[in-house]
Structure formats: structure tokens, C-alpha cells
C-alpha positions in Angstrom: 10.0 -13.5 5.4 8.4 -10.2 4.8 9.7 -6.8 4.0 7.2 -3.4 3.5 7.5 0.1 3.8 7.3 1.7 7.6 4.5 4.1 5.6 2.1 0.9 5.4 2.5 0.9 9.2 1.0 4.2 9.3 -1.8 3.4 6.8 -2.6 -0.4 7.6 -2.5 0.4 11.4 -1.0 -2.5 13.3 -1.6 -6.7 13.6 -4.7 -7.5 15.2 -5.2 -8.4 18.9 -8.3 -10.4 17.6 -7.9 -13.4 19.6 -10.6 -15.0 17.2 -8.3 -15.4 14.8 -4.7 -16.2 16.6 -3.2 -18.4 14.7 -3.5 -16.7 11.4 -3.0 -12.6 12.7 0.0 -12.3 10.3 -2.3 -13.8 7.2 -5.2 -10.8 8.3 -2.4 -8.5 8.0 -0.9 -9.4 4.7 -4.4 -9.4 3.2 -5.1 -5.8 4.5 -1.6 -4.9 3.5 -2.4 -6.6 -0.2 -6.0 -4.6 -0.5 -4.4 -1.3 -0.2 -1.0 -1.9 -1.9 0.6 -4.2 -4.7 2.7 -7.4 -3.6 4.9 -9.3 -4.9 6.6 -12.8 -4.6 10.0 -13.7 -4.7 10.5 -17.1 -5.1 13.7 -17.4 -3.8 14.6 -19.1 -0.1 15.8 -15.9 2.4 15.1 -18.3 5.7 14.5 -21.4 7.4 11.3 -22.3 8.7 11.3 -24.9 11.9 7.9 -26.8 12.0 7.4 -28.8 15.1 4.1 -30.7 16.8 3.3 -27.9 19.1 2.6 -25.3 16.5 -0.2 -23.1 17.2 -1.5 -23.3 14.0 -0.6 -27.1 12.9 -2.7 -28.4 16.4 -5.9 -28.0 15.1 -6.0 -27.3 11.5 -9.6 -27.7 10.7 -9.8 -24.5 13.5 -7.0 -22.6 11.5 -8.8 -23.0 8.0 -12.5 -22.0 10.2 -10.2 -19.0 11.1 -9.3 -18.2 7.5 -12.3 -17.8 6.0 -13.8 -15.8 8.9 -10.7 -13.3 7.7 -11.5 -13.3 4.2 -15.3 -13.2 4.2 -15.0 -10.1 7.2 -12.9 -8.5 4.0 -15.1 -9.9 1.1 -16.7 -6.4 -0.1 -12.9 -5.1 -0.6 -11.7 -7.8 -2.9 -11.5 -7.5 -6.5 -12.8 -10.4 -8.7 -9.3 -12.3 -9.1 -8.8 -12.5 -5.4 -12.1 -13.9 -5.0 -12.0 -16.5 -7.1 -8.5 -17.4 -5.9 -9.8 -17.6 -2.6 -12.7 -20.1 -3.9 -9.8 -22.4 -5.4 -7.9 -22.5 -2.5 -10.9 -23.4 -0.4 -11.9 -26.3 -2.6 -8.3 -27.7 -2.2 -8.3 -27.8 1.4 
């Protein structure tokens, strides 16, 4: 769940309609959101999530991840050194 400001509307502008990248639009707009503005986590449950075999980002995961880095790299030049080398980690583990 996600809660921001109506002000980032204004600044961010709103999701893409890139259907490149369907299955992961709301992870574009959290990483525009995050290079503008601070986030934080809260690592606390506020809702249920129902996973099922017809997800549109569970059918072909391979496609989603393909997807992912095509977000990140299109935002490369705007990340700061931690983010990058998050980003590497996480694309090792995968």
C-alpha cells in the first residue's frame, strides 16, 4: 500500500501508459517518485495481497524482470551511487 502527498501528483505527473512496461507501471512510478522525494518503509502489514496464476506480472517473469531493467537503465543518469549499486544486487539475485 502506498500513501504520498497530492503535490507529487503535480510534480511526478501521472503513471505511465508505456505499454512496454505494463506489468511493472506502478514500480516506474515509485522510482520517479523516490528520485525527486525521500521514502520511507514501514514494515508493518496495512493489507492483504491475493496472488493467483493469472497475474499479469507472475505469467512470464523472465518478461517482468526484462521490463525492470529497461525502467531503471531509461532512469540511470538520475540515480545516486547507493541506488545503483542496490540495483546491481538485486539483479545478481534474480
Amino acid at each position: 500500500s502506498v500513501v504520498f502527498r497530492k503535490k507529487i501528483l503535480s510534480d511526478i505527473g501521472l503513471i505511465s501508459e508505456d505499454p512496454t512496461i505494463n506489468t511493472i507501471l506502478d514500480y516506474d512510478y515509485y522510482l520517479r517518485i523516490s528520485l525527486k522525494y525521500d521514502i520511507f518503509f514501514l514494515n508493518k502489514k496495512l493489507v492483504r495481497y491475493r496472488f493467483h496464476s493469472q497475474q499479469v506480472s507472475d505469467v512470464d517473469v523472465s518478461k517482468t524482470h526484462q521490463k525492470t531493467n529497461k525502467v531503471v537503465l531509461s532512469h540511470w543518469d538520475k540515480l545516486n551511487f547507493i541506488q545503483k549499486i542496490i540495483f546491481k544486487i538485486i539483479r545478481n539475485l534474480k
